[in-house]
Structure formats: structure tokens, C-alpha cells
BAGU-64263 format. One line per 3 residues: for each residue x, y, z of C-alpha. Coordinates in Angstrom, 1 decimal. Each point is the difference from the previous one (the first is absolute). Last residue first. Example, Ala and Ser with C-alpha at 12.3 -4.5 7.8 and 13.67 -1.06 7.14 Angstrom:
13.7/-1.1/7.1 | -1.4/-3.4/0.7;
! end
This chain:
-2.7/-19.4/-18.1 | 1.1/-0.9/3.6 | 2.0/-2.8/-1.2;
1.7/1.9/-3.0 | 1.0/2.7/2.9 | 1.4/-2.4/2.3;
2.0/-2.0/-2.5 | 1.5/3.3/-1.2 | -0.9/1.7/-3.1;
2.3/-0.2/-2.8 | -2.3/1.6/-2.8 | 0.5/3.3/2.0;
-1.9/3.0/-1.8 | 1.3/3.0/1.3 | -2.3/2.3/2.8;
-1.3/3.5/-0.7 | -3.5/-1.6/-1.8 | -0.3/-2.1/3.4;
-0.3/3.2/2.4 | -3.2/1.0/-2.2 | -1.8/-3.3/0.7;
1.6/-3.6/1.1 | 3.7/-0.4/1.6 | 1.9/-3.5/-0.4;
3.0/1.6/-1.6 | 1.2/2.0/3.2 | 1.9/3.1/-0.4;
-1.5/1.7/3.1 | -3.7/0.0/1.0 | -0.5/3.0/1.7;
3.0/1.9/-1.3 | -0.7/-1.1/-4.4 | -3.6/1.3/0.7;
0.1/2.9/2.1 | 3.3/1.1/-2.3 | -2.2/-0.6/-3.5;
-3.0/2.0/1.4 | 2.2/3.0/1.1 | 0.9/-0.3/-3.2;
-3.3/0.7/-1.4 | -0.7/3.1/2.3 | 3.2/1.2/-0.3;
-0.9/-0.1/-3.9 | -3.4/1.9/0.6 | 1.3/2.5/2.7;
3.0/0.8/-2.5 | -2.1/0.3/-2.7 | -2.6/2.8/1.6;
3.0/1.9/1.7 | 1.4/1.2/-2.9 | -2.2/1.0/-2.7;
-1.8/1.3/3.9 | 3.2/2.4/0.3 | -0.2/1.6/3.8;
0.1/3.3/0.7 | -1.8/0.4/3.1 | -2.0/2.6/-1.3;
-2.2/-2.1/-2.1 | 0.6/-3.2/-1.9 | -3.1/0.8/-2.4;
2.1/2.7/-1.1 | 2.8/-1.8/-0.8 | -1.7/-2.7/-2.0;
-1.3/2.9/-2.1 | -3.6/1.4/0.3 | -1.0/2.6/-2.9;
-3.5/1.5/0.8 | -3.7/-0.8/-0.7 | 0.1/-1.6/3.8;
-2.1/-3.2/-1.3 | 1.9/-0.4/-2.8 | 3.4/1.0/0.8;
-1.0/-2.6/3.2 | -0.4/-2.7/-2.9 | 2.9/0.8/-1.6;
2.3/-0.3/2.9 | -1.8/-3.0/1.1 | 1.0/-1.5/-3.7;
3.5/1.1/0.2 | 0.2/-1.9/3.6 | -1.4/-3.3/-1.5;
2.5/0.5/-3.4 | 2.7/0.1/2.9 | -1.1/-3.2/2.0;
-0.7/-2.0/-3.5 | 4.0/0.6/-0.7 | 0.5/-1.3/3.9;
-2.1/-2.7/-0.7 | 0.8/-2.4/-3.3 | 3.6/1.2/-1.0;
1.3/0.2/3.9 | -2.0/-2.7/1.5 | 0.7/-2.2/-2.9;
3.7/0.5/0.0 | 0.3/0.1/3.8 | -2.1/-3.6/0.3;
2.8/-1.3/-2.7 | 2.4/1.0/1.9 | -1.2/-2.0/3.2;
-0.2/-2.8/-2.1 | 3.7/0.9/-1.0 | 1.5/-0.7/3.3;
-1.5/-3.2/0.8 | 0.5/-1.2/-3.2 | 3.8/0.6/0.2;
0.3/-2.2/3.1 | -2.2/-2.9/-1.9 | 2.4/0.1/-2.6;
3.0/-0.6/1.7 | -1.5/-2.8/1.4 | -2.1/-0.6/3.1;
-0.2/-2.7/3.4 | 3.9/0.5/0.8 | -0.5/4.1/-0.5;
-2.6/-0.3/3.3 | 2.5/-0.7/2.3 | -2.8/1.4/2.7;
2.7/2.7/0.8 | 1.1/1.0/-3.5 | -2.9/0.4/-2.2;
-3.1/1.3/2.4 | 2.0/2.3/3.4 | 3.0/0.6/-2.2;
-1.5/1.2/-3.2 | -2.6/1.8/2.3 | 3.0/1.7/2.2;
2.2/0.5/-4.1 | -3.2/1.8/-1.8 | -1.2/2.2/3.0;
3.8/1.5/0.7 | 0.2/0.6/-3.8 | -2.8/1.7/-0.2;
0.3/2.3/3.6 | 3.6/0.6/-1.7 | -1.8/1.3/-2.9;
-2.7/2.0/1.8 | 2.8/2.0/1.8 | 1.7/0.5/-3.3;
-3.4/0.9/-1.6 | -1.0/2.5/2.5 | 3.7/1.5/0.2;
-0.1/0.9/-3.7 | 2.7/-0.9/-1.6 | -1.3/-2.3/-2.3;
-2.4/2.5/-0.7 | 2.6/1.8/-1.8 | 0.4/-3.2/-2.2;
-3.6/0.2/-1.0 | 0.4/3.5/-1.6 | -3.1/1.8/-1.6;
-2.0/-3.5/0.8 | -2.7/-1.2/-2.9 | 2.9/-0.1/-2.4;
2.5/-1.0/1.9 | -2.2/-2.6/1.8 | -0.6/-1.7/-3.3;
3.5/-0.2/-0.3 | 0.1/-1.8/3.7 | -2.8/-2.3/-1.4;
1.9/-0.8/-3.2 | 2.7/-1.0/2.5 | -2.4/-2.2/2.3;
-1.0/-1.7/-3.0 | 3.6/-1.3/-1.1 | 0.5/-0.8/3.4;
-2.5/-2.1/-0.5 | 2.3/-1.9/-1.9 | 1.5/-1.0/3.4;
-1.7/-3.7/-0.6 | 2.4/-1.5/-2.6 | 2.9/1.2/2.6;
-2.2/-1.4/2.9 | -0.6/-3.3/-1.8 | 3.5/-0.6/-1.5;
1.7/1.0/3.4 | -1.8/-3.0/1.4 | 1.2/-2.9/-1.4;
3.6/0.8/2.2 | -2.0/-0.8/3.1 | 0.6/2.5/3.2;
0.3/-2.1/3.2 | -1.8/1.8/3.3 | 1.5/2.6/1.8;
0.9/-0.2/3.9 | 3.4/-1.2/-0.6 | 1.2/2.5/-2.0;
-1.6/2.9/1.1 | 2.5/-0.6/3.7 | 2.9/-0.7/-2.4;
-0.2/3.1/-1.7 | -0.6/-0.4/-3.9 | 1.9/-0.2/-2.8;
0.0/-4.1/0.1 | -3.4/0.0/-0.4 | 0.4/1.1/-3.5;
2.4/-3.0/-0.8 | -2.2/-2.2/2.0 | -2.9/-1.2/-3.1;
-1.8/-2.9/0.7 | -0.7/-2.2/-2.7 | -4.3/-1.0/0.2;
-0.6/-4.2/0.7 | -1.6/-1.3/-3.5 | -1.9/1.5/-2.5;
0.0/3.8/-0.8 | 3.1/0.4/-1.8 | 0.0/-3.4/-2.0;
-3.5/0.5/-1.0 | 0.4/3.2/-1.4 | -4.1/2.3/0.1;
-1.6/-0.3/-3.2 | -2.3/3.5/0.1 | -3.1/-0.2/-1.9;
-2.0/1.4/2.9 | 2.4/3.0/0.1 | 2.9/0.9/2.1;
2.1/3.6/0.4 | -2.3/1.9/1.6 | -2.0/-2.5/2.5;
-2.4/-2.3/-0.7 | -3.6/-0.2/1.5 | -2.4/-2.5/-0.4;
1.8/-3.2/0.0 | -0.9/-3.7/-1.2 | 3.6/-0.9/-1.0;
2.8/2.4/0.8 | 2.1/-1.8/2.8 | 3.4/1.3/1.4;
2.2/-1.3/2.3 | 0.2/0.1/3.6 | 2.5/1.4/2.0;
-0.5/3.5/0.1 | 3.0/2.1/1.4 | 0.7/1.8/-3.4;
-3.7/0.9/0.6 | 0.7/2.4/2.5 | 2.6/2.3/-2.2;
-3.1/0.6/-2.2 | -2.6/0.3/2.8 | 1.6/3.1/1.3;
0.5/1.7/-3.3 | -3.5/-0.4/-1.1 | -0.9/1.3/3.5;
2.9/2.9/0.0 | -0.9/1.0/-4.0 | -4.0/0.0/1.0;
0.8/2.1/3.0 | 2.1/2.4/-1.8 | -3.0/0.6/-2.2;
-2.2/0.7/2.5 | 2.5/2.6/1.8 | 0.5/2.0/-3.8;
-3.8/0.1/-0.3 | -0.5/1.9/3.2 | 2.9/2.3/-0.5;
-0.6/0.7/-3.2 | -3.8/0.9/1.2 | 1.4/2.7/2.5;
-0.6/-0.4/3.6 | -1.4/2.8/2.1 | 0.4/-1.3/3.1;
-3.6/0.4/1.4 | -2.2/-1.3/-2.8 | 2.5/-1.7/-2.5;
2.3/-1.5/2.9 | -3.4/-1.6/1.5 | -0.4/-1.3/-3.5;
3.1/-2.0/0.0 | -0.1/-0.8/3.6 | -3.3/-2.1/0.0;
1.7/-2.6/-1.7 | 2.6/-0.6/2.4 | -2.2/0.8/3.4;
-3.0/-2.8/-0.7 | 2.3/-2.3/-1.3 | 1.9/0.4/3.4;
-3.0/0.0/2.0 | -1.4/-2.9/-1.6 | 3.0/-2.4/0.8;
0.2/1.4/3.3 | -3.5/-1.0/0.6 | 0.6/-3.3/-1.6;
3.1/-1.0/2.1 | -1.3/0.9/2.9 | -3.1/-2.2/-0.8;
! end
């Protein structure tokens, strides 16, 4: 119960912040767009070195979802993926003693999966020149100590939840590469529809009130205007309430219920398809 209430409270407070910077803090939209967008590259980024952990290989039959980089008439290497997985120690050998010995193996087969799989990045690049043309100087933003504070928050959220659902419960023995990568890019995908599907509809919404109170008023109403005298920018405060209100969704889901595979409903759609379920599992089912 602890756990759930603290759960909620912190969903509740990260996606809240966003528009409560809009309204009192008078953040800018660059620098609301620029912190999403570093949380997609930390979370896809996260996930990527993760799966090099994954023991399990790969299965493509009978799937519903594949990843960037795979297709449903992909052959998959039966020498690479059958058999025991090769180890790889030459990279742990780089590291400390003490994080040495308390990671996991990481499987030479892997690399090919996450490298194949990083051409997202190819996406999140468009998106950051989509950004320059939207945002009069996203690097500036970078700068900006709302977004540096929100990145470390990011990257402090992405490697405790890591920890507390992949590493802990051991759970990279019971999933491959691919399942790692899935997890990850589900959560994408949810972004990609919220953002091209909602947010746009948000904006045409807010253009349409502002018509319709021109109407009524027999003046010209603006966005602005409608704000009032506390200054604040409804083009954008409206989408960032609507897409924090979306991911807020995501994090309540993928928190309460962790990384599980055996999850029904809306938490279910966030979780990778595991075709090597445990004995447990497949006896439950």
C-alpha cells in the first residue's frame, strides 16, 4: 500500500510539473518539448544497453508488435540464436571491480539486436530538426536550468525503475534482446500517437473556442487574451496538460504493475511479448 501511494504521488508530481512550470514558472514551449524529448532518448537509451544482458533468444513467430529494425518476414540465424549464449568479458573487464561482480553476463548476439534496433535514433533526429523549426533555438533550451534539472530527474527515474523491475528480479535471464528493446519502444509508440493524434487535435480545440467566443463576443479573441492577466500561453498550456495527461497514464501503469508479461488491460499494451514464459506462468494461463 506504501508502495502504491508513493507510487501515485510520484507520477502524480512528474507530470504535473510540466504545466505547473507553464502557469507559475513561466516556462517556454522549447523548453517543454526539449525535456520530452530527452526523456525518450534516456529511455530508449536505457533499455538499449539493458538488453545486452538478456539471455534468451529471440522468437518472431505469432507476434503483434516488432520493433524498428525487424519485420514479420524477418529470418532470424540459427546458429547465433540457438544454443547456450557466448559471453562477452572483454567490456567487463573495463570496469571497477566492485561493478564487475555485481553485473550480469553480456552475450555477444546481442549487439546485432540493439545496433539494428538504435535506428530510432534515426527518428529522434528528424524529431530534434523538427524541433528547430518549431523551436527558435532548441540547443539554448538545453541550457535551461528547468530542463537540466528535469533531465537528471529522467535519468534518475529511468536507471531506479530499470534496477527495481530488470535487474533485481533477474529478470534479463527470462527475456532477449528483443524483448528489452520492446519494452522501450512500446512506450514510443504511445508518445507518437499521443503527440500526432491528440496534442494536434488539442490546439485545433483551442482555435475553435477562440472562434466561437469571437462569435459570441462580436470581437477578436486570441489564445492570449482568453489567458487573462496572468499571462499564461493556452497554445501552450492546452497540449502539455493533454500529453502529461497521457503519460501520466503510461508511468501509473508501467509503476503499478512493473515490467511483468502476464499483465491484462492498458498496463499489458506497455509490456514485451515473452514467448518463453515460465513454467508458472504457462500453468496459470
Amino acid at each position: 500500500m506504501d508502495r502504491e501511494w508513493s507510487t501515485l504521488m510520484f507520477v502524480i508530481v512528474s507530470n504535473t510539473l510540466p504545466a505547473a512550470g507553464v502557469v507559475f514558472l513561466g516556462w517556454r514551449a522549447s523548453e517543454i518539448l526539449v525535456l520530452y524529448w530527452i526523456e525518450v532518448v534516456v529511455m530508449v537509451a536505457a533499455y538499449s544497453v539493458a538488453a545486452l544482458f538478456a539471455k534468451q533468444p529471440i522468437v518472431l513467430e505469432d507476434r503483434d508488435f516488432y520493433i524498428v529494425g525487424y519485420g514479420k518476414r524477418e529470418e532470424l540465424n540459427e546458429d547465433r540464436w540457438s544454443g547456450d549464449p557466448e559471453p562477452v568479458n572483454r567490456i567487463k573487464s573495463f570496469l571497477p571491480d566492485v561493478v564487475r561482480s555485481r553485473l550480469p553476463p553480456i552475450y555477444r548476439r546481442n549487439f546485432r539486436v540493439v545496433g539494428r534496433s538504435l535506428t530510432i535514433m534515426l527518428f529522434l533526429a528528424v524529431l530534434w530538426a523538427y524541433l528547430g523549426d518549431i523551436v527558435s533555438n532548441p540547443v539554448a533550451a538545453l541550457g535551461s536550468p528547468a530542463v537540466i534539472l528535469g533531465s537528471l530527474a529522467v535519468c534518475t527515474s529511468q536507471l531506479v525503475e530499470l534496477r527495481r523491475e530488470y535487474f533485481v528480479p533477474n529478470t534479463y535471464e527470462d527475456w532477449s534482446a528483443y524483448m528489452t528493446v520492446e519494452a522501450a519502444q512500446r512506450v514510443v509508440a504511445f508518445y507518437i500517437m499521443l503527440g500526432v493524434a491528440v496534442v494536434p487535435m488539442t490546439i485545433i480545440s483551442l482555435l475553435a473556442f477562440g472562434l466561437l467566443l469571437d462569435l459570441v463576443s462580436g470581437g477578436f479573441v486570441t489564445s492570449a487574451s482568453i489567458s487573462g492577466s496572468a499571462g499564461i500561453d493556452l497554445s501552450v498550456l492546452a497540449p502539455v496538460v493533454v500529453f502529461s495527461a497521457g503519460k501520466a497514464v503510461v508511468d501509473w501503469s508501467r509503476r503499478t504493475v512493473g515490467i511483468r508479461t502476464d499483465t491484462d488491460g492498458l498496463a499489458g499494451w506497455f509490456t514485451p511479448e515473452n514467448p518463453h514464459l515460465r513454467e508458472w506462468e504457462q500453468e496459470r494461463r
